[in-house]
SENU-283546 format. One line per 8 residues: their letters; for each residue x, y, z of N, C-alpha, C. Coordinates in Angstrom, 3 decimals. Layout:
a) X Y Z X Y Z X Y Z  ... $
END
This chain:
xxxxxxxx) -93.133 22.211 -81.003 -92.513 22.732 -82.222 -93.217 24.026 -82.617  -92.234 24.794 -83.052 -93.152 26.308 -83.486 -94.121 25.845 -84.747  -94.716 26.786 -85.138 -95.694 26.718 -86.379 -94.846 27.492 -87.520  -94.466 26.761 -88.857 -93.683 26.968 -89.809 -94.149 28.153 -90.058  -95.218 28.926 -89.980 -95.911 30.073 -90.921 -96.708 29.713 -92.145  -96.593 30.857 -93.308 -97.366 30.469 -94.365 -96.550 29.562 -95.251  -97.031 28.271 -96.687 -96.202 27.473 -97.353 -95.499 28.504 -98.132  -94.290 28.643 -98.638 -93.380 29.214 -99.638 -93.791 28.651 -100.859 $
xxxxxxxx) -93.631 27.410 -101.218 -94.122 26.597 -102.440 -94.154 24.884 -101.771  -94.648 24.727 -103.327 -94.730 23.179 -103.144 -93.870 22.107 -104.357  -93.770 21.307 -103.954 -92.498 20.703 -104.489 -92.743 19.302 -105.112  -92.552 18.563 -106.513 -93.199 18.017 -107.239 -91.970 16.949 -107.264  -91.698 15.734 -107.293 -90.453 14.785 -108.298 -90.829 14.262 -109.841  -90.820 14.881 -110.537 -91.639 14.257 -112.084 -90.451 13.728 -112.758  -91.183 13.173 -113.857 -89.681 12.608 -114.771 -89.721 13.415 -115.865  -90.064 13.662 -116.757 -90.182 14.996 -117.300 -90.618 16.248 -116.818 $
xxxxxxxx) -89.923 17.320 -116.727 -89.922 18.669 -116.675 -90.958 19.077 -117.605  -90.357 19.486 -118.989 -90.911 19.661 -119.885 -92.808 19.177 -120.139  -92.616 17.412 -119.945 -93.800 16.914 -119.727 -94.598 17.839 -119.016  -94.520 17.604 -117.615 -95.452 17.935 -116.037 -95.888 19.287 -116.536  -94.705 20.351 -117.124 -95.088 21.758 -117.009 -96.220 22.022 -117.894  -96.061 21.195 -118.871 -97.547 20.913 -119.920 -98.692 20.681 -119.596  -98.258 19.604 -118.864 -99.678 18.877 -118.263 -100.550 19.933 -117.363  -99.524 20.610 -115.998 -100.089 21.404 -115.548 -100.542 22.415 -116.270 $
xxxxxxxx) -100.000 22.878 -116.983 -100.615 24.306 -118.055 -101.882 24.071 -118.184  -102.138 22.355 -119.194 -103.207 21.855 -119.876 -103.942 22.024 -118.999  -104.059 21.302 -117.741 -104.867 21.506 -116.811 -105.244 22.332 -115.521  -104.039 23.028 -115.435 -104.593 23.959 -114.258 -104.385 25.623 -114.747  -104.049 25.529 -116.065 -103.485 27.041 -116.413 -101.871 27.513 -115.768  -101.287 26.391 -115.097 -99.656 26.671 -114.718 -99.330 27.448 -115.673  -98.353 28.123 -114.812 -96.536 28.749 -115.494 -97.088 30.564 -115.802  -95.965 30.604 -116.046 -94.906 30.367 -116.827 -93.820 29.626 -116.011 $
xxxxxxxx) -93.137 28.364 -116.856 -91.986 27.765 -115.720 -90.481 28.443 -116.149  -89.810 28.804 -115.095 -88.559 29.011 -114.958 -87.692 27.804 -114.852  -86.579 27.008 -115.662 -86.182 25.998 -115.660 -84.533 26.387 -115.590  -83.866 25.129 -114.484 -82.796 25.316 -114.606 -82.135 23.872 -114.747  -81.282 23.427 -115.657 -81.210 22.627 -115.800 -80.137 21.572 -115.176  -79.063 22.613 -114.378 -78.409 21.715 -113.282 -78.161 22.913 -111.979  -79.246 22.665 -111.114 -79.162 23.709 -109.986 -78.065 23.874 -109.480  -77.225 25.261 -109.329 -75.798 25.033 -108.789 -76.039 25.406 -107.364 $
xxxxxxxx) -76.309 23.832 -106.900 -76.282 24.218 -105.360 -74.974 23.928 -104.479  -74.269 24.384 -103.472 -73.086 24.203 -102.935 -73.048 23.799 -101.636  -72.124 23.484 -100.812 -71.877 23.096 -99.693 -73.168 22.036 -99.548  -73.155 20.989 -99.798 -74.091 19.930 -100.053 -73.282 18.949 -98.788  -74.490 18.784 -97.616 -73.853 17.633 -96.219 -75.296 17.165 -96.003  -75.108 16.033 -96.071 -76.193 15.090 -95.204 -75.608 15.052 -93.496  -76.359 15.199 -92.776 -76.458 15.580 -91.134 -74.454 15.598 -91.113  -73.651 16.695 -91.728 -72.554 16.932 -91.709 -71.593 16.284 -92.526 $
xxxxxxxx) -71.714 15.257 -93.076 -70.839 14.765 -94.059 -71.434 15.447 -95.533  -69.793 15.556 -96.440 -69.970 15.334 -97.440 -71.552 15.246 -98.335  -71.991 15.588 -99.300 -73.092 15.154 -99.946 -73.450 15.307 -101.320  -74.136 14.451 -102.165 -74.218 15.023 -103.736 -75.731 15.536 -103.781  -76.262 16.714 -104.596 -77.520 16.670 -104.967 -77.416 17.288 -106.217  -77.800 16.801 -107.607 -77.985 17.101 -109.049 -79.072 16.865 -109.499  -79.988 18.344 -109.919 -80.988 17.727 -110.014 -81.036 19.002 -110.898  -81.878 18.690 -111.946 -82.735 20.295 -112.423 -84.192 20.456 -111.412 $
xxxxxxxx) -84.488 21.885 -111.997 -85.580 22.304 -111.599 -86.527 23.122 -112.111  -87.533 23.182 -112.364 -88.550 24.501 -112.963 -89.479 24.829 -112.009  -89.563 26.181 -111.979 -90.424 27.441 -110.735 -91.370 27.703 -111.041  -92.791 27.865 -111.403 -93.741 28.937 -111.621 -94.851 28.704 -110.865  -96.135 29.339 -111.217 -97.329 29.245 -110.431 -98.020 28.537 -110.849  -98.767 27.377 -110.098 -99.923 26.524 -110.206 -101.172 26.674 -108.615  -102.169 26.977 -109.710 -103.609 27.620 -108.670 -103.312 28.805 -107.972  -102.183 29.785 -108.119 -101.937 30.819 -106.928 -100.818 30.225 -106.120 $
xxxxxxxx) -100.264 29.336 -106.411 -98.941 28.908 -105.242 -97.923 28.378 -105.899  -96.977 29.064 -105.478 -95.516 28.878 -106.252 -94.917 27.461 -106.020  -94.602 26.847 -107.565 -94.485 25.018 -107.328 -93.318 25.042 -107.983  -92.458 23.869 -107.549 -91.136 23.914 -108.045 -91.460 22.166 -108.668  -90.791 21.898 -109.626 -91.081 20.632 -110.828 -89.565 20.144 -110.702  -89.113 18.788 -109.959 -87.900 18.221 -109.766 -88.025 17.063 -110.647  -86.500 16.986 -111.060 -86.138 15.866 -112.208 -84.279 15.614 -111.020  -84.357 14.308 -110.241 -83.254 13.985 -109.628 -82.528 13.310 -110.603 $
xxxxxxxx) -80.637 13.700 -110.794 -80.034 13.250 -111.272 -79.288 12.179 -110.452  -78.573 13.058 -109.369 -77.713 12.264 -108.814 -77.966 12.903 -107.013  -77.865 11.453 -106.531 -78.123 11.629 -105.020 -77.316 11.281 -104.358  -76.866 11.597 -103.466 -75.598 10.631 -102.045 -75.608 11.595 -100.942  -75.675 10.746 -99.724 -75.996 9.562 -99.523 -77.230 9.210 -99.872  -76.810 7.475 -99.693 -78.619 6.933 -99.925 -79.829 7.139 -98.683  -79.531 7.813 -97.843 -80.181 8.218 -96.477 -81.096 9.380 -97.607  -80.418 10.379 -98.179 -80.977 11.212 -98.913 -81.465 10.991 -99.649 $
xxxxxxxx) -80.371 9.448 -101.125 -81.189 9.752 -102.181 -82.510 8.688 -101.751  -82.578 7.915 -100.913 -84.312 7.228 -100.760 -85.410 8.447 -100.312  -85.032 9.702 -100.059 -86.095 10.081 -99.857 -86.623 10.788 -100.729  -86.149 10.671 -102.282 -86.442 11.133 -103.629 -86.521 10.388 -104.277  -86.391 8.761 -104.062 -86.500 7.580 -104.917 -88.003 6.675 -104.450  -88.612 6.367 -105.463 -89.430 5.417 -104.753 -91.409 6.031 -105.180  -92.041 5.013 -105.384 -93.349 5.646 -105.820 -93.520 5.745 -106.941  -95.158 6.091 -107.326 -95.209 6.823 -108.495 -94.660 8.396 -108.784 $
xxxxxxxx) -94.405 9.057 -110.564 -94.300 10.245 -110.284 -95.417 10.195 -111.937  -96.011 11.926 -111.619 -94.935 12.403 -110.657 -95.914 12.783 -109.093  -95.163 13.031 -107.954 -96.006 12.917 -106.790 -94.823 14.188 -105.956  -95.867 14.281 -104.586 -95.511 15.994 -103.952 -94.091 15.137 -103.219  -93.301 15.847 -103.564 -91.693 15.717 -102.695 -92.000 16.493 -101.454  -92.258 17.501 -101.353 -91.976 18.159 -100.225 -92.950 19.680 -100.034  -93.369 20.488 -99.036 -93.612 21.515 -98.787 -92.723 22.585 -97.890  -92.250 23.391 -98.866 -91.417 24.610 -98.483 -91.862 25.632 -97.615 $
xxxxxxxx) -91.067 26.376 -96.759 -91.300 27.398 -95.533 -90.164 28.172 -95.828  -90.364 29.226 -95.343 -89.246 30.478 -95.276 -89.031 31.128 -94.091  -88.495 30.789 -93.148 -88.046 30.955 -92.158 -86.851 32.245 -91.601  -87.355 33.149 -91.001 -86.357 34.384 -90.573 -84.861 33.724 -90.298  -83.890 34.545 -90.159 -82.525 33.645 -90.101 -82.561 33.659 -88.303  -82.669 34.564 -87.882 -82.917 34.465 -86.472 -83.887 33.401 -85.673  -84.508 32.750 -86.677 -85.214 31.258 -85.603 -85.272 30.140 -86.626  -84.305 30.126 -87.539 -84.630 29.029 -88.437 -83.481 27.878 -87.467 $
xxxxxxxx) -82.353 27.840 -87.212 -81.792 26.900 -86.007 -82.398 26.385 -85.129  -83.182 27.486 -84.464 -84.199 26.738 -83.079 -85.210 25.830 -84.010  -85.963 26.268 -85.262 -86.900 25.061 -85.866 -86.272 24.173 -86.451  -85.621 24.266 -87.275 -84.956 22.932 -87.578 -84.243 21.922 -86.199  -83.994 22.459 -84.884 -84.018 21.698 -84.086 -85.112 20.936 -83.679  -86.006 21.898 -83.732 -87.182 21.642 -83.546 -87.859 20.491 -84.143  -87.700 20.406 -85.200 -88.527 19.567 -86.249 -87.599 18.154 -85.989  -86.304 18.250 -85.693 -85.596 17.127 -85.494 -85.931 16.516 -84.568 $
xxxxxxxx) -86.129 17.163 -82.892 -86.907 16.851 -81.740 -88.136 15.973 -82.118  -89.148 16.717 -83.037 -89.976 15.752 -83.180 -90.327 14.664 -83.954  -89.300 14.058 -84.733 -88.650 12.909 -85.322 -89.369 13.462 -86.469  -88.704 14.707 -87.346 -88.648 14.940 -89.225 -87.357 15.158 -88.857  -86.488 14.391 -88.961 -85.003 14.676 -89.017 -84.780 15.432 -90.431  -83.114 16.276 -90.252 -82.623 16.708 -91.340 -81.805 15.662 -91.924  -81.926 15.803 -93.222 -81.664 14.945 -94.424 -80.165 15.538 -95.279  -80.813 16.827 -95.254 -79.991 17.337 -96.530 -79.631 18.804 -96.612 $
xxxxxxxx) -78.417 19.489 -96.500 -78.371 20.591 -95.780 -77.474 21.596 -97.747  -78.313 22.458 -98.036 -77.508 23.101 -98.805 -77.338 24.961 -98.839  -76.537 25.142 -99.914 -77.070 26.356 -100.797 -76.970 26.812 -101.737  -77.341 27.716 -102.012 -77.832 28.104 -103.613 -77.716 29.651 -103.776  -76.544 30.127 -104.733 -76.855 31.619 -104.810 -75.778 32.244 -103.384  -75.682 33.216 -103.332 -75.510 34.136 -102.046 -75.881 33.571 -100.684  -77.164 33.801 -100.503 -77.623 33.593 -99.380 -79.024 32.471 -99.532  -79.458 32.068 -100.480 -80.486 30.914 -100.346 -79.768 29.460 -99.722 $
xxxxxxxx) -79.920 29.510 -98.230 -79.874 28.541 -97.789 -81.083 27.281 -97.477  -80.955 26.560 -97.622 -82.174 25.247 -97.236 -81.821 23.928 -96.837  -82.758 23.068 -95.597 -82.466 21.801 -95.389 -83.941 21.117 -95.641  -83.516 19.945 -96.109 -84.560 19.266 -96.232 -84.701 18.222 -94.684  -85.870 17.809 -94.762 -86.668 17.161 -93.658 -87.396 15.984 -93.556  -87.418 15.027 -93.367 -88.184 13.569 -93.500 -89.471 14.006 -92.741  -90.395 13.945 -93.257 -91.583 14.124 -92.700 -92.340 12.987 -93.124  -92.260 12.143 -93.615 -93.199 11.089 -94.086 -93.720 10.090 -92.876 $
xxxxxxxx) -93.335 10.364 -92.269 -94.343 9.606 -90.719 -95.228 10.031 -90.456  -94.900 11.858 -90.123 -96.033 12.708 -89.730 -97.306 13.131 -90.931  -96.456 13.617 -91.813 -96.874 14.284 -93.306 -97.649 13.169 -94.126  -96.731 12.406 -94.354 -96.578 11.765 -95.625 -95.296 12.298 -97.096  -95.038 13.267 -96.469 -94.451 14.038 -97.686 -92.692 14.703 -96.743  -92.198 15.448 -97.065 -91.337 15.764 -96.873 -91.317 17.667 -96.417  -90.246 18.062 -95.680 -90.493 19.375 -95.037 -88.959 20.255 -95.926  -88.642 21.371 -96.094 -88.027 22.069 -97.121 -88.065 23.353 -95.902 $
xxxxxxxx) -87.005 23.635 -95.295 -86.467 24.993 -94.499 -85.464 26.165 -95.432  -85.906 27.070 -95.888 -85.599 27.997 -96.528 -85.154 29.055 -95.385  -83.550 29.828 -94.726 -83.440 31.130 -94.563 -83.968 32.242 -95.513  -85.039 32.933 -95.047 -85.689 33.677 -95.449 -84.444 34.459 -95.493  -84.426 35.299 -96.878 -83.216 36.032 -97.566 -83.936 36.873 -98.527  -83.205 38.279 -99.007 -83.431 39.028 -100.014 -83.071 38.053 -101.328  -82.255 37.322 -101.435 -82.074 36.426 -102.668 -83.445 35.352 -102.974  -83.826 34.458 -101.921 -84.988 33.878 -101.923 -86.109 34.877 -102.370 $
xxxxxxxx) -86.291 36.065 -101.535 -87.699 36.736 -102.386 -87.085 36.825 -103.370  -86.512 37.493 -104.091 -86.064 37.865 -105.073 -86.325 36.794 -106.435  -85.503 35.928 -106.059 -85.952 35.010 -107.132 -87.340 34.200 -107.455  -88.166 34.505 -106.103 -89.715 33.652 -106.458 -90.180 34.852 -106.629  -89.845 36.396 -106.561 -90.718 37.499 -107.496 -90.933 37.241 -108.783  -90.023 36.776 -109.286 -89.474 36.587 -110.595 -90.923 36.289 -111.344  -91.422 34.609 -110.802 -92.713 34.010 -111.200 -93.960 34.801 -110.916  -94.789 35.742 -109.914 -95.339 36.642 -110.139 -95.427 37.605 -111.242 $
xxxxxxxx) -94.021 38.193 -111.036 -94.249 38.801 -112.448 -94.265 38.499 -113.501  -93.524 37.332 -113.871 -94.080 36.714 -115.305 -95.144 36.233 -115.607  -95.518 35.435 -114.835 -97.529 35.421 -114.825 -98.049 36.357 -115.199  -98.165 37.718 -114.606 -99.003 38.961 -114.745 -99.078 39.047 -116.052  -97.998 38.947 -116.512 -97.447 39.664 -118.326 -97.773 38.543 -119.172  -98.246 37.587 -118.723 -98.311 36.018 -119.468 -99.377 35.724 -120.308  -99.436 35.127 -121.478 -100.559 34.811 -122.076 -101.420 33.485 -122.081  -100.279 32.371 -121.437 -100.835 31.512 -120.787 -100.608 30.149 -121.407 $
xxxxxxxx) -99.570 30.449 -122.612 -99.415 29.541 -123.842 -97.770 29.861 -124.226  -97.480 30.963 -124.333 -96.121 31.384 -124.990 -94.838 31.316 -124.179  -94.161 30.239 -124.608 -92.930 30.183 -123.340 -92.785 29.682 -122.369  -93.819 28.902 -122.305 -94.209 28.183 -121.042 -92.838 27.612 -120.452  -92.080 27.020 -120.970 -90.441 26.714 -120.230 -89.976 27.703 -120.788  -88.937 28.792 -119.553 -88.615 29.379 -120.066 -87.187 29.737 -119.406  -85.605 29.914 -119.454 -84.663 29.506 -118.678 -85.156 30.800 -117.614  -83.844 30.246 -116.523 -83.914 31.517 -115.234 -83.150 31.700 -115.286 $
xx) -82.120 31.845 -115.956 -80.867 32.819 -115.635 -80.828 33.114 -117.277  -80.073 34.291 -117.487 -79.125 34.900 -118.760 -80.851 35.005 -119.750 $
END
């Protein structure tokens, strides 16, 4: 299997949003968080069928690495939604990669070859495409394939720069769009 590169972010299941983004603030100096409260993601297929995923989400920085804070609404199939159900929270869902569009097919074959099958195939926006990955044999945790896209940077610039300008207290949830 190739080597994913560097992590993109890291990926949280909490039950409060609001809560977690606090907590982290309190304790690690997080955020500012970008929150969306029903991700409009599209063309949603588990390994080609049909699929549901409803979930909100909030973006910002914790320790220097961009973390995304999940609250699952609605899941289908249950192939998918068990791999967001289950455990304490809140606990790491998954670690994200950003992958060129020119070899992200050969790795996600890849990763399937070596039994992290794909789970969950979407997108988001223009061009933010992503599949999720069962990694909990190898990992423990779960794998997140991002086509590296001008829309993907684009929108995790976003959290850099609001950090910079940040006071570390004010706004801490704060929406991402409008």
């Amino acid at each position: 299997m190739k080597d994913l590169g560097k992590i993109h972010h890291l990926a949280y299941v909490v039950e409060d949003i609001p809560a977690a983004a606090q907590k982290l603030n309190e304790d690690f100096g997080a955020g500012p968080f970008f929150f969306i409260d029903v991700v409009p993601v599209e063309d949603v297929t588990s390994r080609g069928e049909p699929a549901e995923f409803v979930h909100a989400s909030a973006f910002g920085i914790c320790n220097g690495v961009p973390t995304e804070l999940m609250v699952i609404d609605k899941m289908a199939p249950e192939r998918a939604a068990e791999r967001f159900a289950g455990g304490p929270l809140p606990r790491l869902h998954h670690i994200a990669y950003a992958v060129p569009l020119a070899e992200v097919e050969e790795v996600r074959a890849g990763l399937d070859d070596a039994g992290l099958p794909e789970y969950l195939s979407a997108r988001f926006g223009e061009d933010v495409n992503f599949t999720y990955h069962d990694g909990s044999a190898a990992l423990g945790h779960d794998l997140e394939l991002h086509v590296d896209s001008e829309g993907l940077r684009g929108f995790f610039s976003m959290f850099d720069a609001a950090r910079a300008e940040w006071d570390g207290e004010t706004d801490l949830l704060r929406p991402a769009f409008g």
